[in-house]
C-alpha positions as CSV (number, residue, x, y, z in Angstrom):
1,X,77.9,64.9,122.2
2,X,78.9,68.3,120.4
3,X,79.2,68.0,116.8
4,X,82.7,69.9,114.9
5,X,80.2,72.1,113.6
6,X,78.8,73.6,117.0
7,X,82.2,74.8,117.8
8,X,83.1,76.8,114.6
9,X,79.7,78.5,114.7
10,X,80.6,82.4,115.4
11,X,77.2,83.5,116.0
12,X,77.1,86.5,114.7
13,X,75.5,87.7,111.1
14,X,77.6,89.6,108.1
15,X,77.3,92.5,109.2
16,X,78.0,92.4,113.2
17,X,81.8,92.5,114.4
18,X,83.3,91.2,117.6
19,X,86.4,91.7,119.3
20,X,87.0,88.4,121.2
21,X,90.2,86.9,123.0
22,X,92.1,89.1,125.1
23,X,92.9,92.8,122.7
24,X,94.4,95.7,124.3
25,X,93.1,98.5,122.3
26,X,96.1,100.7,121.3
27,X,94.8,104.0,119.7
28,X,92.4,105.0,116.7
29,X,93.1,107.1,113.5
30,X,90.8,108.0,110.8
31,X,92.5,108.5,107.1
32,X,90.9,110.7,104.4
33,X,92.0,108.4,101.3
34,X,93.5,110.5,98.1
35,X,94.6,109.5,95.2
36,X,98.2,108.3,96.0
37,X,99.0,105.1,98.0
38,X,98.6,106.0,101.8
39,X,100.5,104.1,104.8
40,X,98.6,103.5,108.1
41,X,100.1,105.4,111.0
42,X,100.8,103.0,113.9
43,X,100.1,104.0,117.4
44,X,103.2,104.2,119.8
45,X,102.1,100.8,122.2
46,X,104.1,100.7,125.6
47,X,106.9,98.8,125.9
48,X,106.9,95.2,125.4
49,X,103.7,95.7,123.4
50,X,102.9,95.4,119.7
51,X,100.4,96.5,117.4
52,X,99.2,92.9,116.2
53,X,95.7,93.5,114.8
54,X,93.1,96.3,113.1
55,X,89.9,96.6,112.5
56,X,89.4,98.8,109.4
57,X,86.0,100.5,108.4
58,X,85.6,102.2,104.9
59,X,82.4,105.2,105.1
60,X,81.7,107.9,102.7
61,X,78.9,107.6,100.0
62,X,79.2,105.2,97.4
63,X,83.0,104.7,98.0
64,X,85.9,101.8,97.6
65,X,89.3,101.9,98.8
66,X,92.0,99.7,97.4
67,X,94.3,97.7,99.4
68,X,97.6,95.9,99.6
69,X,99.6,94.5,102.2
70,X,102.4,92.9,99.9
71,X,104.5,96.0,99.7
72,X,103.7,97.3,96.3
73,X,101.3,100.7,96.8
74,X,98.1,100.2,95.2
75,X,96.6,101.7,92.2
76,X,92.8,103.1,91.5
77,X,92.4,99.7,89.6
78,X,94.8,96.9,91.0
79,X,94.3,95.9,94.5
80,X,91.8,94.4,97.1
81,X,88.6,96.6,97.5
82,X,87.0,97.6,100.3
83,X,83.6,99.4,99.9
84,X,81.5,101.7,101.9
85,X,80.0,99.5,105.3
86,X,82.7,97.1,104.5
87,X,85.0,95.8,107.2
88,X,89.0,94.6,107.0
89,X,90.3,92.4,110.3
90,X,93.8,93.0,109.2
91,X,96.1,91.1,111.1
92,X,99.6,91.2,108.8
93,X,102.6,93.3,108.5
94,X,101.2,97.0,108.9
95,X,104.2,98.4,107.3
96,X,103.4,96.8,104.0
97,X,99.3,97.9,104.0
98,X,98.5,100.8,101.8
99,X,95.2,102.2,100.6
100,X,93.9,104.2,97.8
101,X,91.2,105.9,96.8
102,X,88.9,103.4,93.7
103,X,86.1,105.5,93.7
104,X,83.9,108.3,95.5
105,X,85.6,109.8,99.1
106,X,86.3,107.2,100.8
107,X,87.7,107.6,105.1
108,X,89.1,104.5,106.8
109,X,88.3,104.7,110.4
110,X,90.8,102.1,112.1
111,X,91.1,100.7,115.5
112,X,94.4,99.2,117.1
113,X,94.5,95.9,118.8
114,X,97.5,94.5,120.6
């Protein structure tokens, strides 16, 4: 008899990801952060098809990005933060997200899921 526990085990570690369930992969853009609030820029799907997920990487040494997704832009200081190796599954209303630059150089490298 399985346990509740056996079927919310992921299996994977911190710092693996996985894309599971059916995701059509919709385009890629990197963004060099600066220091005013930046908006994603949302591939053009096919019809029908909408952009309904991201994976978000922040690189660059020793660097944070700030975040919000509630429509206000972020600040160097106010805000979510994503550091260098970190990883954002964002799924949420893209035209809200904006990023900022907290510290160091930091480039988002994003991936776009229907």
């Amino acid at each position: 008899m399985k346990r509740l526990r056996d079927f919310l085990h992921l299996g994977i570690v911190a710092n693996e990801a996985t894309i599971t369930g059916i995701r059509r992969p919709l385009g890629y853009q990197q963004l060099t952060l600066t220091g005013s609030a930046q908006h994603l820029t949302l591939p053009k799907p096919p019809a029908g098809v909408v952009v309904g997920y991201a994976v978000i990487q922040c690189t660059g040494t020793t660097a944070t990005a700030i975040w919000r997704d509630d429509g206000t832009a972020p600040t160097s200081s106010v805000g979510m933060t994503l550091s260098t190796g970190s990883e954002l599954d964002y799924v949420g209303d893209f035209t809200a997200l904006q990023f900022i630059i907290g510290s160091g150089s930091p480039v988002l490298n994003i991936s776009y899921y229907a």
